[in-house]
Every structure is written in structure tokens, then in C-alpha cells.
N, C-alpha and C positions, 0 to 999 in steps of 0.2 A: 610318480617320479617327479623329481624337481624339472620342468622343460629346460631351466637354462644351463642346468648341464648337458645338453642333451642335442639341442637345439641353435643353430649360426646367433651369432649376437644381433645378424643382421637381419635376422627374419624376427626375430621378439621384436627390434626397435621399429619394424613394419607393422608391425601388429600393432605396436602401441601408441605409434604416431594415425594408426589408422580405424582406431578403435571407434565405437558408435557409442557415445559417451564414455563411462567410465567401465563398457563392458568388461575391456581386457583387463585392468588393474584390479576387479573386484575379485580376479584369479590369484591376484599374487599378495603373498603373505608371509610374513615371518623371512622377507628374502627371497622367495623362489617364488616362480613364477608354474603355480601347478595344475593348471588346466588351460586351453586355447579357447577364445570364443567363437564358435559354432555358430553360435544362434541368440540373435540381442532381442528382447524385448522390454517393455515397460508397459504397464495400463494406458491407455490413448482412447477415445473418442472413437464409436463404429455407428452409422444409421446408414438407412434404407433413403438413398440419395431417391428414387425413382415413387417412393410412398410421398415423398414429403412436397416431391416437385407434382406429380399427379394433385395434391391435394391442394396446391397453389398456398405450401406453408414455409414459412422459414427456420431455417436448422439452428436449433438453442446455440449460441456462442456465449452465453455468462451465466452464471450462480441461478442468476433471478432468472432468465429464461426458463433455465430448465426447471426450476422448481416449478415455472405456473406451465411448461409441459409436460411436466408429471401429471398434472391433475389430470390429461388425458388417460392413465393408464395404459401408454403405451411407451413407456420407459424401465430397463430394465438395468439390474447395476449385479455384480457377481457377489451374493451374500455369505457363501460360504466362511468358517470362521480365518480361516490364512488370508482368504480375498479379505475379506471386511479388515482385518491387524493391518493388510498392506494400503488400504483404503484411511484406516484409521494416521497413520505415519503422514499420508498425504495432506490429511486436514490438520493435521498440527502445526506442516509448514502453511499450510491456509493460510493460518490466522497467525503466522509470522513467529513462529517458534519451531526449532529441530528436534527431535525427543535424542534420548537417550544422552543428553550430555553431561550428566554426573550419574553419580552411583546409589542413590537413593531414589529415584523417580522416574518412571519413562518419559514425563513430560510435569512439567509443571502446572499446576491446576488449574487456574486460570484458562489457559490455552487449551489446556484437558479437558476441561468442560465446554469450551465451545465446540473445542472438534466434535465431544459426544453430539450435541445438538446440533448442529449441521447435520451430519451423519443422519440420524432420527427425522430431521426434517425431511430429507429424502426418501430416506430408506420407507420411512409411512404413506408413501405417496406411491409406492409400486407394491406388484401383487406376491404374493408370501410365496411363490416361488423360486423370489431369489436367493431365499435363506437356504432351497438346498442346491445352489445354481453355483458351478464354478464359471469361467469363461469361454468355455467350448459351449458349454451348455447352455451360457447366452448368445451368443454367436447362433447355434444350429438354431435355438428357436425365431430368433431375429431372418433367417437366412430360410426356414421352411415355409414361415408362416406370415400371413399380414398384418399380425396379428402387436406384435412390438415394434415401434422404428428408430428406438435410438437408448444408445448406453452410453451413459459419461464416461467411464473411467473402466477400462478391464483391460486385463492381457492381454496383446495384440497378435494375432494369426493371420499370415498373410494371404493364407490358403481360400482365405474366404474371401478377397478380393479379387479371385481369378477365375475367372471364365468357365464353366462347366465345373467347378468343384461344389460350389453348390446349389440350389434352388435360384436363390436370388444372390448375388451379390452385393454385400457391405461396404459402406466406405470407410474410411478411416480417415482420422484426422489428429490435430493437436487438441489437446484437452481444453477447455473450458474455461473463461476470466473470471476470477474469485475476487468479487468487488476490485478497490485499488489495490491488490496487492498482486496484482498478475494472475497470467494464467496458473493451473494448478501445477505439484511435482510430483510428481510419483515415483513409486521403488520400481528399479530395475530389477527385471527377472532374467530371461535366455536361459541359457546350457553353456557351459563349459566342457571340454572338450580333454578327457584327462586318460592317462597312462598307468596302469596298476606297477606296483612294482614289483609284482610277483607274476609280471606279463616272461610268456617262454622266448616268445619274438620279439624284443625288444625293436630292436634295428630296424623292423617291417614296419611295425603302432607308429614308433618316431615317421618315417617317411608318409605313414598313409596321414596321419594327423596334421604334418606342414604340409600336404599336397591338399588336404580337403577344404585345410582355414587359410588357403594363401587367396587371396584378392584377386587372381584370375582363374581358378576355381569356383571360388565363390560368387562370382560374377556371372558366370558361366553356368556351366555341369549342372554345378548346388542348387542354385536360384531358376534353372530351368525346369529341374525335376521338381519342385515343391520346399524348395528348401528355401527356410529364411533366416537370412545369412547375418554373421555377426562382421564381418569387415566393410569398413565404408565404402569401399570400392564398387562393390554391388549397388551399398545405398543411395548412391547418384551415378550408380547409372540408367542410363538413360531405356536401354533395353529390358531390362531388369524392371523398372517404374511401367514399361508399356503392360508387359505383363499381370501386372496387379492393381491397377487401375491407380498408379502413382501412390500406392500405399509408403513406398521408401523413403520420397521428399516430404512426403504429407505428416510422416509420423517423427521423421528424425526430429524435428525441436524438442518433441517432446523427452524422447531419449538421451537426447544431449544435455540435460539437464537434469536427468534421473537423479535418485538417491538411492545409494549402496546402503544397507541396511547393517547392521551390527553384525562383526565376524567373530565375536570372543568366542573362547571355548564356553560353550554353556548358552546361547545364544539361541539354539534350536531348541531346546529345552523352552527357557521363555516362550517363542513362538509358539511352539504344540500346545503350551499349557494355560499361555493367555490367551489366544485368540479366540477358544470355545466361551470365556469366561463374556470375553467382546462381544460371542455373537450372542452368548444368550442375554446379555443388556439390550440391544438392539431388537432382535425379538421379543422377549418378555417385559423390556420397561424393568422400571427401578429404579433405584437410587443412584444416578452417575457418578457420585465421590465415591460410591463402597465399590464401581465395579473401578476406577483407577486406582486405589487404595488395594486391591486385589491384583490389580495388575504388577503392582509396584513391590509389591510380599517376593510375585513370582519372579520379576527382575533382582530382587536383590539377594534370592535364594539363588540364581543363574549364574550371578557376579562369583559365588565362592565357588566353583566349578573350576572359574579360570585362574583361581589363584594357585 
């Protein structure tokens, strides 16, 4: 269902003056506004705060840290091939270029081929589990075991910041300084929050949907029970932060500067179909023009989709 027929003018302009980056807007499309944010996330910064203080070490905050603490092998990154494509977007803006902004190229070569190699640089310095590792799955092994203490860039879960959820506790942070050009960006992920239109209860979904994502809910209820909540209102507050070991303050810069990733029709298609191609250059090695020249087939076959 469109929410803004549906929905007070004054609860959207709450939502959207209160959004945790560009969560709520990446809902709305073509005019309507067609899902609520639930639940914001973006890839951020997680280690084992209590590994690194025991070991009298300090926590990588740039590029070059982390590369020379990779060579520990106790650095984990989420390899899977959608992690790695939203991984790969990230290093594009690295190295000071956006992809996707004409219709022949995901990114321009140049820029293309450093991000592969960044990418590679890292990715060869951690162990071949993270090719079939999404973000939960770095998280549990980080959080069972002593085994890894720090991941640069994954999904962020706040569940693992709280007390009794699991083994040890993670922290979270903002991402990582990529030489002079700042810290890094990353794609914003979360949930949206949306209404079928062929729901029997209309009138019920609309009320439970503005009562779940309104900012004193979310604040509250949500954020008490394990939920982590897409309105800012939650995100500073203050009660909300005790409980997750200030995951909210710690990760919002990162978030507020996320990138919205491509909404054309035909957009998902690209994803599915290049990210395998991503990950097996990253795993296997190869020639990095043929796997962007490959990528670039799959984009520009994705383009006639939305025409």
C-alpha cells in the first residue's frame, strides 16, 4: 500500500525528519512512501573490546592498522557474495568515486581496479571462512570464541552488544580512516516496514505499523525486547545506549552517511547476478578488468529491465 494515503501527513514528516540516515527515504519511491523503517542498519566496525584490552593492544582505527592486524589472523570480514558487492560499493567510494552513475559501467576503471585490490589486500590476510560467512556468522564466531577479535565492516546487530545474548559481548563502532579521504561509507541495509495490498485488515496493519515505528515505541517496547529500531529517537537515547553497550551513539555516524544503493527496476537482478561473479574473483584470483567488464554486461543487461 502507498503509506501516504494511509497514513497522518504528520507522522511521515516525523519519520522523516527522524530518520537514522537516509533509512526512511530509501522507502519511498515513484511518489509514495511504501514501507516504514523498522530497523536501520549499515556495515560498522564490531571487536572483542575485553581480547584486545587483556592483551595490552590497540584497536585498528585506519586502512593501515588493520591490514598489519590482519596478519594476526584474527580478523574477520563477511565474504559472502551480496556482503562482498556491498563491500565492493564501499571501496569505490574509498578511493573517491560513486558507482553506478552512468549506464554503461558500475564504476569506472580506474577506481574499479583499486577497489578490487584493496578488497584482495584484505580479504588474503583472513581465513577462507569468510567466503562462506555472512554477518551473523561473523558476529557468533567473534562472540563464541577467542578465537577472532575484530571485523571492519559488516552488518550491524545490536543483539550482540547486550548482556546475556551472547557468549561475549562485541562492540561496535564507526568504521575505519581510509588514508586522506575519511573514514569509509557504507550501504545501508535495515527492514522496512510495509503493508500488502491485498491485506483483509487494512485499518488494524495501518495502526499496528504507526504504533510499532512511532519513536516512543521504539524507544521503549522495541528497543527493550531486542529490537533495533529504525527512528532516531531510540538512537540517542540514552536508556536504549545503556542497554547495548552504547551501540546507538557509537554506530549512528556511520549510518548517517550510508549509501542507498540503486532502486531501478532491474537492480536486483544486477545484485544476484554480479555479486557470485565478485566473489569468485576475490576467491579464485584473476584478471580484475574481465571480472568489472563482467560486471558491467550484467548492469547494462539490468538497465533494459527498467525501460
Amino acid at each position: 500500500l502507498p503509506l501516504d494515503e494511509y497514513l497522518p501527513a504528520q507522522y511521515l514528516t516525523d519519520q522523516s525528519e527522524n530518520s537514522v540516515g537516509e533509512s526512511h527515504q530509501s522507502y519511498f519511491y515513484g511518489g509514495h512512501q511504501w514501507a516504514l523503517a523498522i530497523d536501520a542498519a549499515t556495515p560498522v566496525t564490531s571487536y572483542r573490546a575485553d581480547l584486545f584490552r587483556e592483551n595490552n593492544m590497540a584497536i585498528p582505527r585506519t586502512w593501515d592498522e588493520l591490514l598489519n592486524f590482519a596478519k594476526t589472523g584474527k580478523v574477520l570480514v563477511p565474504g559472502i557474495p551480496v556482503d562482498s558487492l556491498m563491500a565492493f560499493y564501499m571501496f569505490c567510494h574509498a578511493h573517491g568515486n560513486e558507482p553506478f552513475l552512468n549506464t554503461t559501467e558500475v564504476i569506472n576503471k580506474p577506481a574499479g581496479l583499486k577497489a578490487l585490490a584493496s578488497m584482495r589486500d584484505l580479504w588474503s590476510l583472513c581465513d577462507e571462512i569468510i567466503y562462506q560467512s555472512n554477518p551473523i556468522a561473523v558476529a557468533e564466531r567473534m562472540s563464541l570464541t577467542d578465537d577472532f577479535w575484530y571485523c571492519p565492516f559488516a552488518y550491524c546487530y545490536s543483539n550482540y552488544s547486550r548482556r546475556g545474548f551472547a557468549k561475549n559481548i562485541l562492540t561496535y563502532s564507526d568504521l575505519p580512516q581510509f588514508g586522506n579521504n575519511g573514514r569509509f561509507r557504507s550501504t545501508i541495509g535495515g527492514t522496512g516496514l510495509a503493508i500488502s495490498s491485498t491485506c483483509q485488515y487494512k485499518d488494524i496493519a495501518i495502526q499496528f505499523a504507526q504504533w510499532i515505528c512511532s519513536g516512543e515505541c521504539q524507544s521503549t517496547f522495541y528497543v527493550e525486547n531486542g529490537g533495533q529500531p529504525g527512528h532516531r529517537q531510540a538512537w540517542v537515547d540514552k536508556n536504549a545506549n545503556q542497554l547495548c553497550n552504547n551501540f546507538f551513539m557509537n554506530v549512528l555516524p556511520a549510518i548517517e552517511r550510508g549509501y542507498i544503493r540503486p532502486r531501478y527496476n532491474g537492480y536486483l537482478l544486477f545484485q544476484d547476478s554480479a555479486a557470485p561473479i565478485l566473489w569468485d574473483y576475490l576467491y579464485h584470483g584473476g584478471e580484475p578488468g574481465d571480472c568489472l567488464q563482467s560486471m558491467d554486461v550484467i548492469y547494462r543487461e539490468s538497465l533494459k529491465l527498467s525501460q
